[in-house]
C-alpha positions in Angstrom: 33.4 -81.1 28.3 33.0 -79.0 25.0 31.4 -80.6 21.8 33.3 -78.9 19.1 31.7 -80.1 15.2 33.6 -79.0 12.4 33.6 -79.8 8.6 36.2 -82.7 8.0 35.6 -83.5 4.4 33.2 -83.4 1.3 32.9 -86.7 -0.7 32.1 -86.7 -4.2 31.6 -89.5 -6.6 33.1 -88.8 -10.3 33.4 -90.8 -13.3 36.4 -90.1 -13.8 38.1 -89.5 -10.4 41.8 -88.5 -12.2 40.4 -86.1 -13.9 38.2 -84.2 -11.2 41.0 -84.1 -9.0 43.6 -82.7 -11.4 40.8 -80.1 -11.9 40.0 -79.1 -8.3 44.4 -79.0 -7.8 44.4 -77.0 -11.2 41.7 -74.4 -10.6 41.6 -74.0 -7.2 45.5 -75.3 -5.7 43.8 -78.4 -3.8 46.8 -80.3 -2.7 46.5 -84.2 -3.3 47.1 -86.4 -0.3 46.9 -89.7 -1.5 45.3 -92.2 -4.0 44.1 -95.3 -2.8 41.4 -97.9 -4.2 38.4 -98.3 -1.7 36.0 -101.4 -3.2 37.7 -101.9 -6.2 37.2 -97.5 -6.8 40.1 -94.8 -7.1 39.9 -92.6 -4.3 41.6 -89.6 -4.3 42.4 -87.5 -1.0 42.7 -83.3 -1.6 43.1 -81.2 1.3 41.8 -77.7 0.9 42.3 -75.6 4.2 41.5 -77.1 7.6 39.3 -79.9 5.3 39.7 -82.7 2.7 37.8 -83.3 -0.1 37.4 -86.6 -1.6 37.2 -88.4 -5.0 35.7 -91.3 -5.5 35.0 -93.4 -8.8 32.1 -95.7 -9.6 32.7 -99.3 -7.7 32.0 -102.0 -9.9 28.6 -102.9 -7.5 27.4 -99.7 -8.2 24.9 -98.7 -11.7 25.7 -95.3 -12.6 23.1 -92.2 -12.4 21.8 -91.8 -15.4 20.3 -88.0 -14.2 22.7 -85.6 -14.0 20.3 -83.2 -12.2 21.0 -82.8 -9.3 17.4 -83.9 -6.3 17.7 -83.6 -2.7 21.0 -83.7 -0.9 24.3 -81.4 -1.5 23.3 -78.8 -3.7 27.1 -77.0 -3.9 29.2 -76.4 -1.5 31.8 -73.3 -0.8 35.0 -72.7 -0.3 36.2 -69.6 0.9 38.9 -67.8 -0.9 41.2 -65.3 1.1 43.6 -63.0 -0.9 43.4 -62.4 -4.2 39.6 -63.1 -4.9 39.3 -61.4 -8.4 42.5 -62.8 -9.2 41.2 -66.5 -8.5 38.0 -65.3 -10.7 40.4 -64.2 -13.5 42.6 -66.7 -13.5 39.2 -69.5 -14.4 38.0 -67.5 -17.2 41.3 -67.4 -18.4 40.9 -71.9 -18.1 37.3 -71.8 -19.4 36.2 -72.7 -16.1 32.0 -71.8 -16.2 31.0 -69.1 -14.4 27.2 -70.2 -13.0 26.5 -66.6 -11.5 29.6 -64.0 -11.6 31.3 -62.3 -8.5 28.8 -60.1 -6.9 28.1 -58.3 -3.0 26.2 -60.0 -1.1 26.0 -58.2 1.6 28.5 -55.5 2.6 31.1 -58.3 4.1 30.5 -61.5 1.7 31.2 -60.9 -2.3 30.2 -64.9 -4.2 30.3 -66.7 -7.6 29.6 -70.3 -8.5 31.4 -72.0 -10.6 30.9 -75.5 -13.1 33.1 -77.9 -11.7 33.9 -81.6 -12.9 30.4 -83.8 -12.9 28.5 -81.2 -12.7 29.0 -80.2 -9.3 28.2 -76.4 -8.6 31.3 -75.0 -6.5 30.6 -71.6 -4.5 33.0 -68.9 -4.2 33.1 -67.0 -1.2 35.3 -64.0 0.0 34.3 -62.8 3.3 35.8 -59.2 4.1 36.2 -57.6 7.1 34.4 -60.5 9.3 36.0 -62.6 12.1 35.7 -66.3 11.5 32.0 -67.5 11.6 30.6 -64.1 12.6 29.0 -64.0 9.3 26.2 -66.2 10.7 25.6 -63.6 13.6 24.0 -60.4 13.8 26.3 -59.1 11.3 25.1 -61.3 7.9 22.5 -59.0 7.1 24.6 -55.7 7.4 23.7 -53.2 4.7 25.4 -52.9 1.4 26.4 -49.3 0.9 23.8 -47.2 -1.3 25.6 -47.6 -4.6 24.7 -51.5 -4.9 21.8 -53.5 -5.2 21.9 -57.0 -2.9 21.6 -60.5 -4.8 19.1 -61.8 -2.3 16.5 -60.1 0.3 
């Protein structure tokens, strides 16, 4: 038998769960699955592709970080965006969504921005041209940009 692991969901805590999700639907058409209350908490199921991301507010057990900084653990995470990548970029300036680094090449096949999203969570944008699924992580990732442009990291 074959071991298949794939991601099934991200799960972020929010102080205001209502809120975060509208924002995740709003910005980036997240679709909302259900609402339920897990330990006395909202919880908020969005699916986004093959994938769900999750909302969940502060249970009354819990003490609420005081640092917003982030320390070891999830630094972002990405979604890929297929179709209409400037567009999407566009269309968040246009909500006042906070651009953390603007769209820029990669590499010849990935172009990437980070956004602000709600609680501070840094969102990555990814469009991946040209590139079967997952071959970016084969030989392939470091392909050369063309001469004209400069790579964000060596």
């Amino acid at each position: 038998m074959h071991t298949t692991v794939s991601l099934d969901h991200v799960h972020l805590l929010s102080r205001d769960p209502l809120r975060a999700a509208a924002w995740y639907v709003d910005m980036l058409g997240c679709k909302i699955l259900k609402e339920i209350r897990s330990h006395g908490a909202p919880q908020i199921y969005l699916s986004f592709g093959d994938a769900m991301l999750i909302i969940r507010g502060r249970r009354n057990s819990e003490r609420e970080a005081t640092d917003p900084t982030p320390g070891w653990g999830v630094e972002h995470f990405g979604f890929r965006v297929t179709g209409g990548y400037d567009a999407l970029c566009e269309g968040l300036r246009r909500k006042d969504v906070r651009f953390l680094m603007e769209p820029v090449d990669i590499n010849a096949g990935t172009r990437a921005a980070f956004v602000q999203g709600p609680d501070g969570v840094t969102i990555e944008l990814l469009e991946r041209r040209d590139w079967p699924e997952l071959r970016h992580f084969g030989a392939d990732a470091g392909a050369p940009l063309p001469p004209n442009q400069t790579p964000v990291c060596a």
